[in-house]
C-alpha atoms as an extended CHARMM CRD file, in Angstrom:
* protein
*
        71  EXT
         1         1  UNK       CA            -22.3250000000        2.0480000000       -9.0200000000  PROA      1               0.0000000000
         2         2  UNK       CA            -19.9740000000        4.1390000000       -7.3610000000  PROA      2               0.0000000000
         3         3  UNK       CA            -17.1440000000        6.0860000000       -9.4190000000  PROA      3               0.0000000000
         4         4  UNK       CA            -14.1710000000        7.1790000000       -7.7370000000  PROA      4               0.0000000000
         5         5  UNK       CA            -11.1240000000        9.1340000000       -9.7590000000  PROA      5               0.0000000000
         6         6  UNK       CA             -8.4010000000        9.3680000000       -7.4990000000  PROA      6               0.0000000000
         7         7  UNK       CA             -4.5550000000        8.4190000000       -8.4180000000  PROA      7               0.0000000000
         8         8  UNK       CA             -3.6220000000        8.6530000000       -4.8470000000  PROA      8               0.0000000000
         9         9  UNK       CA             -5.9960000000        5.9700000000       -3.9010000000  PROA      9               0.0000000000
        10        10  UNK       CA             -4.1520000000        2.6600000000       -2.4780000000  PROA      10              0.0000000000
        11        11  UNK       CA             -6.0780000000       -0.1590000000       -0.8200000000  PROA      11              0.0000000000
        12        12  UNK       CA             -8.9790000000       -1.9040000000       -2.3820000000  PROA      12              0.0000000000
        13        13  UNK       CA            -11.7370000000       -0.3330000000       -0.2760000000  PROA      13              0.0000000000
        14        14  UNK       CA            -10.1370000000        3.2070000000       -0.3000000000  PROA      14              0.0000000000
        15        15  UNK       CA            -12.7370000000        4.4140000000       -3.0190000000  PROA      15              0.0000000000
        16        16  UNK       CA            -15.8280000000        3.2770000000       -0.7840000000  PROA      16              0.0000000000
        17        17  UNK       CA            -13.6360000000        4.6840000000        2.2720000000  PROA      17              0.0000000000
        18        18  UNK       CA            -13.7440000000        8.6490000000        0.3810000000  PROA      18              0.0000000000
        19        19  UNK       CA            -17.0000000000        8.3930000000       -0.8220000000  PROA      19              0.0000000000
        20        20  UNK       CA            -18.6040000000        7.9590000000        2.7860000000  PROA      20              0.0000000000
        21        21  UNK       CA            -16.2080000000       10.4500000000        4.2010000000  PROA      21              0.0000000000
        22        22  UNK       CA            -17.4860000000       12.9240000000        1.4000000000  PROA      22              0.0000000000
        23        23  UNK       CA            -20.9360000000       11.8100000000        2.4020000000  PROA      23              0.0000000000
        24        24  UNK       CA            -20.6590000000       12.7670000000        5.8380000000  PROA      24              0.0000000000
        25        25  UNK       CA            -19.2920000000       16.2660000000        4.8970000000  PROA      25              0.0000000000
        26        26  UNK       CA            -15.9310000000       14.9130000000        6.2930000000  PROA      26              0.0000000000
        27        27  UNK       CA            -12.5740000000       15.6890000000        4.1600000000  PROA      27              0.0000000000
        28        28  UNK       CA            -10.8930000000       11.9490000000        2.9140000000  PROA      28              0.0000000000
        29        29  UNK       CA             -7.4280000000       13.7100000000        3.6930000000  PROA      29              0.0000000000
        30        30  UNK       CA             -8.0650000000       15.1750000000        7.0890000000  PROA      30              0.0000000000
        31        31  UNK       CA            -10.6760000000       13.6130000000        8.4840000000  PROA      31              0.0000000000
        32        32  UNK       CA            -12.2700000000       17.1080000000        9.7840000000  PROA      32              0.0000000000
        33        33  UNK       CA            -15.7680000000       18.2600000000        9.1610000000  PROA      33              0.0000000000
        34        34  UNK       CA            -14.4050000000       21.3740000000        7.2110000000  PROA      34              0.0000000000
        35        35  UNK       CA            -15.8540000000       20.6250000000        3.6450000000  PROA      35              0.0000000000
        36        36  UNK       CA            -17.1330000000       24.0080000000        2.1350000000  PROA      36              0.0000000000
        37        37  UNK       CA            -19.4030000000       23.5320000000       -1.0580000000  PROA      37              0.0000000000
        38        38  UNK       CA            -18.2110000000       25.7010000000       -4.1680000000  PROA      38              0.0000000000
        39        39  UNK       CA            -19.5310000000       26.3670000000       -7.4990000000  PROA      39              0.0000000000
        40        40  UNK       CA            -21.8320000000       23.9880000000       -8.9930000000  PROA      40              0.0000000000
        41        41  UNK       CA            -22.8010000000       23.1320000000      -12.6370000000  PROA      41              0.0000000000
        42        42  UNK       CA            -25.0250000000       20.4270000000      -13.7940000000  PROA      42              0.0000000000
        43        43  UNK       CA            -25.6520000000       17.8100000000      -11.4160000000  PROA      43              0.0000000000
        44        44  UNK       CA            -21.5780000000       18.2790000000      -10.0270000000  PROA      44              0.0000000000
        45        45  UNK       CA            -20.3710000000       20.3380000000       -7.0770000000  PROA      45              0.0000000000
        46        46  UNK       CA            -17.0480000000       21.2910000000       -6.0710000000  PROA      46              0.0000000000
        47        47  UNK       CA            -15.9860000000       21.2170000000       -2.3170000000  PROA      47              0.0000000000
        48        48  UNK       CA            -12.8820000000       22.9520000000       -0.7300000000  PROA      48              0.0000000000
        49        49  UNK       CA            -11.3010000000       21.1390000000        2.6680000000  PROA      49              0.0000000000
        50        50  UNK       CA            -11.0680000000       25.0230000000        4.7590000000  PROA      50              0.0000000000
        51        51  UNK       CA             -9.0220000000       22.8400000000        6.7730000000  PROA      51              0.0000000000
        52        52  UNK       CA             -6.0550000000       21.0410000000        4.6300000000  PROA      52              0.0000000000
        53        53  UNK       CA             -6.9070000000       22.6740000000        1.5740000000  PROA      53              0.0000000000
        54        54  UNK       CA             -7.8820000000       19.0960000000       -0.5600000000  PROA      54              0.0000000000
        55        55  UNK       CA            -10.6650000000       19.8230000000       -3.4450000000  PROA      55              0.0000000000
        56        56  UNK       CA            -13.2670000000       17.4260000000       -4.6740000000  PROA      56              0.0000000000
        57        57  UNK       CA            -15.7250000000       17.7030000000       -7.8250000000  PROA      57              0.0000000000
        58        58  UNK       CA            -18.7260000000       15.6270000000       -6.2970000000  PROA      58              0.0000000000
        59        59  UNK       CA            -21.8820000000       14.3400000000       -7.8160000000  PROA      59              0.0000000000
        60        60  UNK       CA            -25.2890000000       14.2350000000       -7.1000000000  PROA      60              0.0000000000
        61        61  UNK       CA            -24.1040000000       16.8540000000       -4.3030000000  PROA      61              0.0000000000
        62        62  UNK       CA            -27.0580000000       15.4210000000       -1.7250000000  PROA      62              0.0000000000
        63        63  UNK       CA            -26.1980000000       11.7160000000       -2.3670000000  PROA      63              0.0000000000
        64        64  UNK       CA            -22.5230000000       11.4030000000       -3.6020000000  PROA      64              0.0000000000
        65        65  UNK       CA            -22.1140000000        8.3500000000       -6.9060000000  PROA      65              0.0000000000
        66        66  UNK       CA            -18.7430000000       10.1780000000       -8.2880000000  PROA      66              0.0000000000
        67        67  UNK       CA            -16.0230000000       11.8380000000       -6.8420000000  PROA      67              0.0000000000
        68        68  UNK       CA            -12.9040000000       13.1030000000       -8.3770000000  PROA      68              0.0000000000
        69        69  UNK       CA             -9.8550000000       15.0260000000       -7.1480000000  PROA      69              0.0000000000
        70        70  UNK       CA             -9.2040000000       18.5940000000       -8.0020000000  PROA      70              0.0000000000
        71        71  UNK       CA             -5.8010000000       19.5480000000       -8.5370000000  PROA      71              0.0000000000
């Protein structure tokens, strides 16, 4: 199962659509391969877009199941 938290989110298959874009180190927002991990705790991650500024919380970190919005 695959948990997205994202208010932003629109079309039905957005939540798959940012979770593979996360998975391929690529920014949902941008689309750029700019993702720069931050601090971790637990199994969770954070990662900062360098490029457009957009910040996830991500976890597993490796093999991305949640996702959720910072800020």
């Amino acid at each position: 199962m695959i948990v997205v938290e994202d208010t932003k989110l629109a079309p039905p298959n957005a939540a798959e659509q940012m979770i593979t874009h996360l998975r391929m180190d690529r920014c949902p927002d941008c689309q750029k391969h700019s993702l720069q991990p931050g601090p971790r705790g637990g199994s969770a991650q954070n990662l900062t877009c360098t490029s457009c500024g957009a910040r996830w919380n991500v976890a597993p970190p490796r093999y991305i199941m949640f996702a959720q919005r910072i800020g």
